[in-house]
N, CA, C and O of each residue as an XYZ file, in Angstrom:
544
protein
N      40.665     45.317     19.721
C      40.662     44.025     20.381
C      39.588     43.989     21.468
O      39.029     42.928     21.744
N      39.293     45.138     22.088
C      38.470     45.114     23.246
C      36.998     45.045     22.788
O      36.221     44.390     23.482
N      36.508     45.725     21.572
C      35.501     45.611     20.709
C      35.117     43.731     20.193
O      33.976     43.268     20.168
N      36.078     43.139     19.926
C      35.998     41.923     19.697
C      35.698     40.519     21.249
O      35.165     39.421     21.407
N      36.372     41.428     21.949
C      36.110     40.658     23.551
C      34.470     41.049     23.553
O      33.712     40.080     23.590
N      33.971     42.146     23.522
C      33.214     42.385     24.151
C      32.115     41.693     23.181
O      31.122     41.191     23.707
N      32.274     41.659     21.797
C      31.006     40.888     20.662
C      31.082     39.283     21.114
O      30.110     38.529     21.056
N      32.192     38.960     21.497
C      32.574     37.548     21.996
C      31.759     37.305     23.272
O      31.080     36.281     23.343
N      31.788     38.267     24.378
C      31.096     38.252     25.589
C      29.576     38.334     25.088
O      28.851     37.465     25.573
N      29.149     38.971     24.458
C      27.888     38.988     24.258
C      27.154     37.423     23.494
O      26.178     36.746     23.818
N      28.147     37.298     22.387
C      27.574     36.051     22.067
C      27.348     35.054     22.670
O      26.435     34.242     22.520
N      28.520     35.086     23.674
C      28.278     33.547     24.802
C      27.122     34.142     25.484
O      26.109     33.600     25.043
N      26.866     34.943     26.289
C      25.673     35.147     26.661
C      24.678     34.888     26.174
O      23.947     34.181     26.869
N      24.229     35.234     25.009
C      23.090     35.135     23.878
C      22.654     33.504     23.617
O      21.555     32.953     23.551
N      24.342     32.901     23.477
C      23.947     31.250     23.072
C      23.708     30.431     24.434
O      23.315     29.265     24.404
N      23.948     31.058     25.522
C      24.075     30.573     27.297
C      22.390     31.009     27.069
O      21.758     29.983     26.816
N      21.796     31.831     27.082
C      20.260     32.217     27.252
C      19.814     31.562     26.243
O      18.687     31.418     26.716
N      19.745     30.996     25.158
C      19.200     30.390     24.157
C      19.554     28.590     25.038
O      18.644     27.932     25.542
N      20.825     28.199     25.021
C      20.252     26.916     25.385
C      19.343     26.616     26.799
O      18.401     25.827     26.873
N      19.926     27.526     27.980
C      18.631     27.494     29.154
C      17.576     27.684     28.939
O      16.803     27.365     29.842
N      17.036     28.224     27.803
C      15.645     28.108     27.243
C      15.014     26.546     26.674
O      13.916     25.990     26.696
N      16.243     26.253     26.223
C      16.190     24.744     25.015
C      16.224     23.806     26.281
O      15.656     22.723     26.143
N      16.795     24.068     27.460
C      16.739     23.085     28.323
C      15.429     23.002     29.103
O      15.055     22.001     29.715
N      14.859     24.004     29.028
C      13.560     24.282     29.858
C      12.464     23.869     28.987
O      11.401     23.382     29.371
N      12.773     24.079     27.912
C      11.525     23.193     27.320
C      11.453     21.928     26.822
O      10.619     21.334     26.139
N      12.860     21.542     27.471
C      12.568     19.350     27.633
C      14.170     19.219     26.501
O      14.833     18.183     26.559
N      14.535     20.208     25.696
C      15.749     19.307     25.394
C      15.014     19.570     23.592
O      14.022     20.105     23.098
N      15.990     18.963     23.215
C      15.863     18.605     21.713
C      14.849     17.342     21.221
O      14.928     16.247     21.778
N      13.926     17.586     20.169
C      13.054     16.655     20.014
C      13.670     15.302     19.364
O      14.782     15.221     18.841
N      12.768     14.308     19.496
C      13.303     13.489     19.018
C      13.482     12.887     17.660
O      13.071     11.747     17.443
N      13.979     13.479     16.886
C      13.797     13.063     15.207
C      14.423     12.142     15.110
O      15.510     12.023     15.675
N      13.665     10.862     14.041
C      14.414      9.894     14.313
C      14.918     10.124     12.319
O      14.300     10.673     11.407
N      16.587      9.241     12.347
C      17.184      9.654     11.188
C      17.289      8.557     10.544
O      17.415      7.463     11.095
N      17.235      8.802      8.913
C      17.364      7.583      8.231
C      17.838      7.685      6.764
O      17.537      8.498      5.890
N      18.759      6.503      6.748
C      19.933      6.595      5.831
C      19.316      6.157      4.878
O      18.633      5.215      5.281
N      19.092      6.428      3.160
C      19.118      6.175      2.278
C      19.967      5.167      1.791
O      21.107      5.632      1.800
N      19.970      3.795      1.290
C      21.005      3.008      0.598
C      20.061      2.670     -0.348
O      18.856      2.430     -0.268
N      21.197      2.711     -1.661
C      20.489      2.618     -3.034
C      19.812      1.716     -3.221
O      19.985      0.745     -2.484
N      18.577      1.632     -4.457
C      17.694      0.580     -4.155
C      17.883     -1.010     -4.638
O      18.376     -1.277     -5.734
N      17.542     -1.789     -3.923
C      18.308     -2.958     -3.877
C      17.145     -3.732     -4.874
O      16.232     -4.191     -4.189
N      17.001     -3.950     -6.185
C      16.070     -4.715     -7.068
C      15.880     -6.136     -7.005
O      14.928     -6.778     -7.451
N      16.760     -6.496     -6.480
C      16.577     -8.183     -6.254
C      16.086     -8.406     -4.902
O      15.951     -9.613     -4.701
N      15.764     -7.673     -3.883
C      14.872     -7.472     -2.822
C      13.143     -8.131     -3.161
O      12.527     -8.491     -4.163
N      12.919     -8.042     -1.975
C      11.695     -8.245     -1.891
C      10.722     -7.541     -1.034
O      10.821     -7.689      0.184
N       9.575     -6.615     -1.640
C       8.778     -5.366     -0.595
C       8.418     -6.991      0.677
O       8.377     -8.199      0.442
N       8.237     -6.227      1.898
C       7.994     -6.510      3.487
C       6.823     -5.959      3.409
O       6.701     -4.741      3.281
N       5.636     -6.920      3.488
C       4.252     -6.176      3.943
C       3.467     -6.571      4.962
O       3.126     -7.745      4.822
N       2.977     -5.972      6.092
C       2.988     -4.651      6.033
C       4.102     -3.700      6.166
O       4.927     -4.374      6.784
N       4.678     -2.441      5.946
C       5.697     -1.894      6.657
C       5.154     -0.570      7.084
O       4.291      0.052      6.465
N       5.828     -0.123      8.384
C       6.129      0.722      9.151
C       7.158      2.035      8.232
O       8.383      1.919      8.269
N       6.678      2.917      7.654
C       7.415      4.134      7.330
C       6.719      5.446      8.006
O       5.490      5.433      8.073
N       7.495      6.690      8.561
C       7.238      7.760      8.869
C       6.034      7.677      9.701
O       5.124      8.422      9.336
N       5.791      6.892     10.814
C       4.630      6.473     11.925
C       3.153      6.025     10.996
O       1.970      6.076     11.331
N       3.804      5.582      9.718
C       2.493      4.741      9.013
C       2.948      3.325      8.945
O       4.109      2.943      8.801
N       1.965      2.660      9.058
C       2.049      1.024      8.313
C       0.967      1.228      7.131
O      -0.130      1.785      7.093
N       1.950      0.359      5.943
C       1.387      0.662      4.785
C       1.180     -1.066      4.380
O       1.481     -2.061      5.040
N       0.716     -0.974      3.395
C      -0.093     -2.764      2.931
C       0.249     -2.919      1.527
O       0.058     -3.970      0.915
N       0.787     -1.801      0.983
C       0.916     -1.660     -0.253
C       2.359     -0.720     -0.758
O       3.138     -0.457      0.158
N       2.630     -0.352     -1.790
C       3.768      0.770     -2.442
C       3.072      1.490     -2.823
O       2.053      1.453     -3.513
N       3.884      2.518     -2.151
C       3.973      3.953     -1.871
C       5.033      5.019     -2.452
O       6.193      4.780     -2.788
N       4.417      6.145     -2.484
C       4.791      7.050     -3.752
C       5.512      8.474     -2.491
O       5.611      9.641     -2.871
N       5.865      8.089     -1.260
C       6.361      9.151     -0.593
C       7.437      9.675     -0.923
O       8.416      8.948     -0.751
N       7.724     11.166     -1.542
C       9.359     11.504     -1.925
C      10.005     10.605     -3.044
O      11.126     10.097     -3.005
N       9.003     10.505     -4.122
C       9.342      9.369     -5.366
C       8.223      9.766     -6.548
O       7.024     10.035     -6.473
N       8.889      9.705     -7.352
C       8.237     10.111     -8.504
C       7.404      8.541     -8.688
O       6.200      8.458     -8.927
N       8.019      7.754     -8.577
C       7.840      6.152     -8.701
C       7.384      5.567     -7.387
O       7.965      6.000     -6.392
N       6.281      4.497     -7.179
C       6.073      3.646     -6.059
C       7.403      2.761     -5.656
O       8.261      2.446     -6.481
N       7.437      2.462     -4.469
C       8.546      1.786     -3.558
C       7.933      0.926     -2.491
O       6.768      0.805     -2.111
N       9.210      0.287     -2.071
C       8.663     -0.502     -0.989
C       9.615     -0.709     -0.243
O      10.738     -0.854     -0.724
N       9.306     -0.797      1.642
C      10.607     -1.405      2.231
C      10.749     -2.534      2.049
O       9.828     -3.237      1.632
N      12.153     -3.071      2.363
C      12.396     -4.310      2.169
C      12.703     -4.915      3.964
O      13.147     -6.042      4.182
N      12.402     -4.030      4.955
C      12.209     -4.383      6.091
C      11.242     -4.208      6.721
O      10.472     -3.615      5.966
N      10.550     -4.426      8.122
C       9.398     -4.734      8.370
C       9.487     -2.650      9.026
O       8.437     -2.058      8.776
N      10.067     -2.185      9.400
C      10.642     -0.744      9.986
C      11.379     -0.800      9.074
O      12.227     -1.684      8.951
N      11.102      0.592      7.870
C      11.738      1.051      7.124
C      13.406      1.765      7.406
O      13.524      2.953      7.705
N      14.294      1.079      7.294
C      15.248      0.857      7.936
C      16.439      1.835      6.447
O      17.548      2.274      6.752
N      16.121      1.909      5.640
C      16.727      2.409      4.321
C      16.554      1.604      3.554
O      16.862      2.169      2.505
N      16.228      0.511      3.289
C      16.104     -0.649      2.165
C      15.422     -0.456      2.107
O      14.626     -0.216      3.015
N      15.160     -0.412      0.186
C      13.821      0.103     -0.775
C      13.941     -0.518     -1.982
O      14.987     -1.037     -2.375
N      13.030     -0.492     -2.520
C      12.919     -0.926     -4.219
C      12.397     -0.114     -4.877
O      12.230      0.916     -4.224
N      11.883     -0.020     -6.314
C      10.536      0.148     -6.662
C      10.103     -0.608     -7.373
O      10.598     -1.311     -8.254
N       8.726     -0.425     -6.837
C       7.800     -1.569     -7.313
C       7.400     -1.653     -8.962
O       7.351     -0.806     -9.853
N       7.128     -3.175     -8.904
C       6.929     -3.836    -10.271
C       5.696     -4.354     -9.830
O       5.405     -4.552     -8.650
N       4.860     -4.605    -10.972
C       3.484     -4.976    -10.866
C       3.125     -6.242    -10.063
O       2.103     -6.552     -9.451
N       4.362     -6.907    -10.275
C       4.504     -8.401     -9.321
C       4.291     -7.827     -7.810
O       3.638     -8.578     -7.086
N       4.730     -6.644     -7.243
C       4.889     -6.272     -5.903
C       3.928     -5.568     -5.642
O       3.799     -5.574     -4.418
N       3.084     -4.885     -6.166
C       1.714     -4.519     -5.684
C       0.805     -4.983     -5.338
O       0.208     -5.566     -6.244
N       0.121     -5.050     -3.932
C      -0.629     -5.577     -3.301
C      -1.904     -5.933     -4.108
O      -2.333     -5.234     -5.027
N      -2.497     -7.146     -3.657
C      -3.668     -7.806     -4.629
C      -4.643     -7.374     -4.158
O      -4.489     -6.826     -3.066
N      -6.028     -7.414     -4.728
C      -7.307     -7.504     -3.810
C      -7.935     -8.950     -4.073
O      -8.346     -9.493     -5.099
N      -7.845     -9.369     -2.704
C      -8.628    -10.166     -2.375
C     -10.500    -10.629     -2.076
O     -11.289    -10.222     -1.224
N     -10.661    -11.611     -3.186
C     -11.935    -11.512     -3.538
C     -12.333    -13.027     -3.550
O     -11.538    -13.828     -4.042
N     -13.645    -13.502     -2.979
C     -14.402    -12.448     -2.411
C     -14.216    -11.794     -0.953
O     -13.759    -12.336      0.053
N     -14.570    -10.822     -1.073
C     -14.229    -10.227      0.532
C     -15.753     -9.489      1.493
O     -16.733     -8.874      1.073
N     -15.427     -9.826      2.617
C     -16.657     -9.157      3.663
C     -16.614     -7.742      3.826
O     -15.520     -7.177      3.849
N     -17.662     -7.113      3.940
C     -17.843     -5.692      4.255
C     -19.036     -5.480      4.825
O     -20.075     -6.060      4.512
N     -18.899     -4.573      5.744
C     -20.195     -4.841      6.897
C     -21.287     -6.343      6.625
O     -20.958     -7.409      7.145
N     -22.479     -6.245      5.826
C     -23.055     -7.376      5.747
C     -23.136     -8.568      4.458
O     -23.776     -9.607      4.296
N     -21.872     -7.615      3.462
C     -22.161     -7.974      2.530
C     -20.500     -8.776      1.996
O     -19.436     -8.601      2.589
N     -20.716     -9.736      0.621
C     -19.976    -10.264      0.224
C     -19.307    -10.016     -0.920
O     -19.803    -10.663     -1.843
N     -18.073     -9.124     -1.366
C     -18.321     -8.529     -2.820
C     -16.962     -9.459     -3.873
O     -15.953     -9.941     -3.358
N     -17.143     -9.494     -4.722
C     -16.853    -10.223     -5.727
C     -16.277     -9.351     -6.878
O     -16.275     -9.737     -8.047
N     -15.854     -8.308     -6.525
C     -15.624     -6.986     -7.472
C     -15.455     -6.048     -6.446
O     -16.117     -6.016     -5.409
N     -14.110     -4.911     -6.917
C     -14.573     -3.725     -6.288
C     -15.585     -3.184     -6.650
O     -16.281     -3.517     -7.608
N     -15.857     -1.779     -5.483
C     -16.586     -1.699     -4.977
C     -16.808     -0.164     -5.095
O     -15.717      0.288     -5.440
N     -17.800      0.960     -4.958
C     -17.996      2.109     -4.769
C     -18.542      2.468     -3.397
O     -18.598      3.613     -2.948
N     -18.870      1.547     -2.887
C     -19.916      1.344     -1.165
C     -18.972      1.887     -0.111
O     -17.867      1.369      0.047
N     -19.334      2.798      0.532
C     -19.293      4.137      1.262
C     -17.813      4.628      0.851
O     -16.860      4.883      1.587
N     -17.890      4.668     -0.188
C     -16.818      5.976     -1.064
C     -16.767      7.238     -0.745
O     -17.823      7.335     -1.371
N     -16.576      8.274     -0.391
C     -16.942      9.889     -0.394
C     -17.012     10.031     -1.881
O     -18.045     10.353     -2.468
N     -15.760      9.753     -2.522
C     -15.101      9.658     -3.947
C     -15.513      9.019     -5.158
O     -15.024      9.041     -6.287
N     -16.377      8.523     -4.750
C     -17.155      7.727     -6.088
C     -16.408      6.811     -6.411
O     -16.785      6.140     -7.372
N     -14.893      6.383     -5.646
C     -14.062      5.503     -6.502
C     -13.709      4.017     -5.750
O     -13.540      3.795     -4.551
N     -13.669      3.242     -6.713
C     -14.019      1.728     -6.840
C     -12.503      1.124     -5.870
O     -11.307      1.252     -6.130
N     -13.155      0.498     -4.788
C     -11.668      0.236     -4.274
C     -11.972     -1.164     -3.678
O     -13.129     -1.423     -4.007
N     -11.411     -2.265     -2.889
C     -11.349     -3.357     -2.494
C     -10.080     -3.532     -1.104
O      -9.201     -2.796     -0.656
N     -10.627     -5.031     -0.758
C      -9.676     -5.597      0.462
C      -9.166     -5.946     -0.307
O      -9.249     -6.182     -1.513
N      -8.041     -6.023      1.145
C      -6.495     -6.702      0.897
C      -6.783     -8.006      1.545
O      -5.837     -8.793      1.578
N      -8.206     -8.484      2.202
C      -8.076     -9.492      2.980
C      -8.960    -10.032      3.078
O      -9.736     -9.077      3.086
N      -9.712    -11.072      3.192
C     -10.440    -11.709      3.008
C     -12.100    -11.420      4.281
O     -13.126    -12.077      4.457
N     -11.647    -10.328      4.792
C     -12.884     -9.862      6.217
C     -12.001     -8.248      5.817
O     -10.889     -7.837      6.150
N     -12.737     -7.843      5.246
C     -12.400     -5.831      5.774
C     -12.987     -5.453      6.867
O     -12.576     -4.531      7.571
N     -14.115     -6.215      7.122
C     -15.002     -5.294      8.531
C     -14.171     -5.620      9.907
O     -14.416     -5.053     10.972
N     -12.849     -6.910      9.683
C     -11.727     -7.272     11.112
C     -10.758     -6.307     10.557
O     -10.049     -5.568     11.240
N     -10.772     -6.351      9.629
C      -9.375     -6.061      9.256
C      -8.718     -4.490      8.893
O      -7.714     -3.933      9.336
N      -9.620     -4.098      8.014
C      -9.983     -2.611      7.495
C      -8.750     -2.438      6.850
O      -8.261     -1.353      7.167
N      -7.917     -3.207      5.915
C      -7.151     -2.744      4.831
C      -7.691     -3.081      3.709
O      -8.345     -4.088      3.436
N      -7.270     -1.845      2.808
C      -7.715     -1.920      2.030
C      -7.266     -1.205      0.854
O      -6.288     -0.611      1.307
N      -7.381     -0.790     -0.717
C      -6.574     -0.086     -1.821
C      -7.863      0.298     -2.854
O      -8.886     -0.364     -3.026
N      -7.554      1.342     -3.367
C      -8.248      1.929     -4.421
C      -7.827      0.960     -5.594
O      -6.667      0.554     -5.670
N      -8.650      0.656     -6.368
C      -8.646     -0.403     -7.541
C      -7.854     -0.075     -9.006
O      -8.304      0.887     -9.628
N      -6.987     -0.626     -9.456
C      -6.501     -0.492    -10.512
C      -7.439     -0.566    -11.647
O      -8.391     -1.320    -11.450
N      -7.402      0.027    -12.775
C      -8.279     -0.592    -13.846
C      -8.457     -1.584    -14.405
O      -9.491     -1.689    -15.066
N      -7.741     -2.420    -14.360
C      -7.748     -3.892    -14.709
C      -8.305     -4.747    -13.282
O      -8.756     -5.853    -13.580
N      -8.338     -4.528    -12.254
C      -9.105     -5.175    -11.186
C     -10.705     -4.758    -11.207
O     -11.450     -5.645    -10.791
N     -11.450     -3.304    -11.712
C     -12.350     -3.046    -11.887
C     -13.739     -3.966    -11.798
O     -14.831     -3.462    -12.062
């Protein structure tokens, strides 16, 4: 019994020095938590939305085999996945630095790959999506 007092005494000690440590370095961080509710199909994606300190303009493939979308403006747990109706358009014609394009585009790509606005001025605006093949 005295063997068991004494593993008992030690542990409180051990977890007493572990949280005065946790307190000294500000406390527990702040993770913020979020509930999954199944996806609601008769919804409608919210664009732009706010997920994981991004705003997105389009559906997104985070933790999904399949693209999704919130259905609140702060991804709140309401989701879908997206149908071709819900994927963001490119808007054409659109501005880019001096020019007017009428088609995506390859112009300052790293990637060689053909992408377009979401908005009618990219050089105010700077959203924008890599091009489907049928927008090409």
């Amino acid at each position: 019994m005295e063997l068991c007092s004494r593993l008992l005494l030690l542990w409180l000690c051990r977890l007493l020095c572990v949280a005065s440590q946790y307190l000294q370095d500000g406390g527990m961080p702040n993770y913020e938590i979020t509930i999954f509710f199944p996806e609601d199909r008769n919804g409608k994606c919210f664009f732009p939305f706010y997920y994981n300190k991004g705003m997105f303009f389009n559906c997104i493939k985070f933790q999904s085999k399949h693209e999704w979308c919130s259905l609140t403006e702060t991804f709140k747990g309401y989701w879908k996945y997206c149908s071709e109706e819900d994927m963001a358009k490119c808007a054409f014609p659109f501005w880019f630095r001096r020019m007017i394009y009428w088609e995506c585009t390859e112009d300052s790509n790293a990637y060689g790959k053909k992408w377009c606005s979401l908005t009618q001025n990219y050089n105010k605006d700077k959203i924008w999506k890599y091009c489907d093949a049928d927008e090409s």
